[in-house]
N, C-alpha and C positions, 0 to 999 in steps of 0.2 A: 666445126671444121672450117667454115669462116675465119675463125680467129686463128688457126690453123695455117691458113693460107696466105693471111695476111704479115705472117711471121717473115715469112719466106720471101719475102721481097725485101731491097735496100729499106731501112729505114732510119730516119733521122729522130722523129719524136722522142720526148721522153716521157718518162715515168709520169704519173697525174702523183703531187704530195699530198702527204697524210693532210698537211694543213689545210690544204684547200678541200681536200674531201671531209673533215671534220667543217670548217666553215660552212659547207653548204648542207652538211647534214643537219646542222643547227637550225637553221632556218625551217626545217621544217619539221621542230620540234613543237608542240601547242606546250603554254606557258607550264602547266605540271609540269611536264615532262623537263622540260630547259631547264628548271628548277631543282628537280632529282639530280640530272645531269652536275651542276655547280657546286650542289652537296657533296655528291661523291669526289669531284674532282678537289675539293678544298681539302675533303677526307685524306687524298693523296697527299695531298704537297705535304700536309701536316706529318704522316706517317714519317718517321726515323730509321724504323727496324723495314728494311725491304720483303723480310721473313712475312710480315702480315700486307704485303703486298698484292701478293697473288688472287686474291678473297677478293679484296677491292676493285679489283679490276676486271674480276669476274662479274661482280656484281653491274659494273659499270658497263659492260657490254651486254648482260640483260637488258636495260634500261634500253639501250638504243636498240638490241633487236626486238624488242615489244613496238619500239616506235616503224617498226620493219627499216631502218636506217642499217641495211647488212654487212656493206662494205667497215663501216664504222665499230660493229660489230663484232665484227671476226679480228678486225686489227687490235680490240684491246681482249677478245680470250687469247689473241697469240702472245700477248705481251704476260698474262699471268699463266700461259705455258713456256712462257720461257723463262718466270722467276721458279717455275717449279721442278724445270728443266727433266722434265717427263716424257719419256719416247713416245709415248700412247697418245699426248694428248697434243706435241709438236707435229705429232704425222698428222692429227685429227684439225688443227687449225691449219694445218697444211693443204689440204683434201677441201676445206671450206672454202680456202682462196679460191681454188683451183676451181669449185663448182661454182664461184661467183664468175669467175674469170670466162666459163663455159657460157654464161646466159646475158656477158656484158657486149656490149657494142661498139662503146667508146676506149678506142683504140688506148689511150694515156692508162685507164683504169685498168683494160687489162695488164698492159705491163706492168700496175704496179702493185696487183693483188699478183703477177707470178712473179716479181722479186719478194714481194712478202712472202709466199709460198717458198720461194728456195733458200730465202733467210732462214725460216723455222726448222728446212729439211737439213741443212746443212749443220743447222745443230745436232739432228739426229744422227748422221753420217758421219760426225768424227767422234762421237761413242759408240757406235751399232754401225760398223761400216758392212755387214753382212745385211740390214737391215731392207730387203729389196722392194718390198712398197711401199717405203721412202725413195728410193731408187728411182721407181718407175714413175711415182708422183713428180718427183724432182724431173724426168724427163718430160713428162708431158708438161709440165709448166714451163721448160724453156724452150719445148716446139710450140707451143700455142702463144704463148703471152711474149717471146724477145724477139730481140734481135736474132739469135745465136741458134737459130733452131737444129741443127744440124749437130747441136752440144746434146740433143733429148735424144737425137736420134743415135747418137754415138753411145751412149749411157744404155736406153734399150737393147743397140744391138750387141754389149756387151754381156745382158741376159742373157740374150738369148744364146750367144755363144756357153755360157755356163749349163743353161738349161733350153737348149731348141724347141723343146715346145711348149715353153711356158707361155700360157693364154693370156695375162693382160700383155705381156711385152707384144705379143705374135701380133694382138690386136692393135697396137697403138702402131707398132711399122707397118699393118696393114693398110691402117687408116693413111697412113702418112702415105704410102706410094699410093693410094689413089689419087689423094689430094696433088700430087705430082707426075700423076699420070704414069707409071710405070706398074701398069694393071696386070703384067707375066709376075710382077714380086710380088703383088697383092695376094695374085690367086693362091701362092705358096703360100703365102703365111695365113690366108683365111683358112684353107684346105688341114693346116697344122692344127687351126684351134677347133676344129671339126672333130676331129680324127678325136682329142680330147673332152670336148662338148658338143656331142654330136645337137642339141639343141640351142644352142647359141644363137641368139632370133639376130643379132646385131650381127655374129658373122656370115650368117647364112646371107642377109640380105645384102651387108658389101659384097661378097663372093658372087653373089649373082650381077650384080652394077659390074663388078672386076669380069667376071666372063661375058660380059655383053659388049664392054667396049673391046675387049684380044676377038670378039666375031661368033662368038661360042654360046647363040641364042639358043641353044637347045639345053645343054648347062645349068643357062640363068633363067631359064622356066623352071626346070629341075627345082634351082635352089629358092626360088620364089615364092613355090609349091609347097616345100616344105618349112618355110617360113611363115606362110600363110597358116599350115598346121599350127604351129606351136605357137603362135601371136592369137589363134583365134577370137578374132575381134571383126566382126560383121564388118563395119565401117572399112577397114585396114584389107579385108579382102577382096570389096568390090573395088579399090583403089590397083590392087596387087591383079586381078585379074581383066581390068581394062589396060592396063601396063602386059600383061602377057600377052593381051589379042594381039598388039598392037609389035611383039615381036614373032608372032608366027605367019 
C-alpha cells in the first residue's frame, strides 16, 4: 500500500532499465554462476529459429532465480511467455512482476516491473479481452507501480460495473479509497466482499481500520473480533486485542 500511495502523487522519475538492473544483477553472481549465465546467453545469439527460443530463456531465468536475482528472473520467463505467447503463462509472469513490485522499495524498480507487468497483460487483452484477471492484474499494476493510477482504478471500476461484487475488484478499490482516505466507499466495498466471503481475514481487518476512521469504534471491534477468529494466530491476537482496548 506504500507503493500504492506513492503512485498517487506528481511524479517525475522513470522506469529503472533492464540494463542496469541485469548489470548489477551480475555482480552478484559467484564465478559458476556468471559462467552458466554467458553459456546460455551465447546459446541465444547463436539460436536462428526464435521457435527454440522460448526453452532457452527459460532456462536462463532458472539460473538467475537459483542465484535469488528475481527481478532478473521474472524478466527473461516473461520474454519466453511471450515467444510462446500463452494466456496462462503471460498472466503468470504478469502476477510475478506484480508480486515483486509488492515487496520493492526502490521507486524506479517498481515502475518498471509494472510496465513489464502491463507489457505481458496487454498481450493477453488483445486475444482474451474477456480475460479479467488480466484485467484486474493490469489495474493493480498501474495503481501501484505508475504514474497513471487512476487508469487501474478506472479498469477495476469497470468490473465492477459488470459484475458489483466481484471480490478481487471490490478489494483492490477498497484498498485504494483507504489509501485516499475516503473510508464511507471503503466500508462499501469491504461490506460487498463480505456479503461474498464472509471470512475474508484481509477484508474484515480493512473494514474495521475503514469504520474506525467514519467514528464507528463499535463496528471495528465487531470486525476485529471476527478477524481475530479466522487468522487464529496467538501472536496476531494479542496485537488485535491491545488495539481493541485501546478503542473502547
Amino acid at each position: 500500500m506504500a507503493a500504492a500511495g506513492g503512485a498517487q502523487g506528481p511524479n517525475t522519475m522513470s522506469a529503472a532499465s533492464f540494463d542496469a538492473i541485469l548489470a548489477g544483477a551480475r555482480k552478484q553472481l559467484a564465478k559458476a554462476a556468471a559462467d552458466s549465465v554467458t553459456a546460455i546467453e551465447n546459446e541465444l545469439t547463436a539460436i536462428r529459429d526464435s521457435s527454440r527460443m522460448a526453452a532457452v530463456f527459460t532456462r536462463l531465468s532458472g539460473v538467475w532465480e537459483r542465484n535469488k536475482q528475481y527481478p532478473t528472473a521474472v524478466f527473461y520467463k516473461a520474454q519466453a511467455a511471450k515467444l510462446e505467447n500463452s494466456e496462462k503463462s503471460l498472466t503468470f509472469a504478469a502476477q510475478l512482476f506484480l508480486e515483486l513490485l509488492e515487496h520493492e522499495e526502490d521507486r524506479a524498480l517498481q515502475m518498471w516491473e509494472a510496465n513489464e507487468a502491463i507489457a505481458c497483460l496487454e498481450r493477453v487483452l488483445k486475444d482474451h479481452p474477456d480475460n479479467e484477471e488480466a484485467r484486474l492484474t493490469m489495474a493493480s499494476a498501474y495503481i501501484q507501480g505508475t504514474s497513471e493510477p487512476m487508469k487501474g482504478v478506472q479498469m477495476a471500476l469497470a468490473v465492477t460495473k459488470e459484475k458489483p461484487d466481484n471480490v478481487p475488484a471490490n478489494m483492490l478499490l477498497g484498498r485504494m479509497s483507504i489509501q485516499s482516505r475516503q473510508f464511507d466507499k471503503a466500508v462499501k466495498r469491504f461490506e460487498t466482499v463480505l456479503t461474498k466471503e464472509p471470512d475474508n481475514k484481509e477484508a474484515l481487518y480493512f473494514l474495521a481500520q475503514a469504520y474506525e476512521e467514519t467514528g464507528n469504534k463499535q463496528k471495528a471491534i465487531e470486525m476485529l473480533e471476527r478477524c481475530k477468529k479466522v487468522v487464529n494466530n496467538p501472536e496476531f491476537s494479542r496485537e488485535i486485542d491491545q488495539h481493541i482496548n485501546s478503542l473502547k
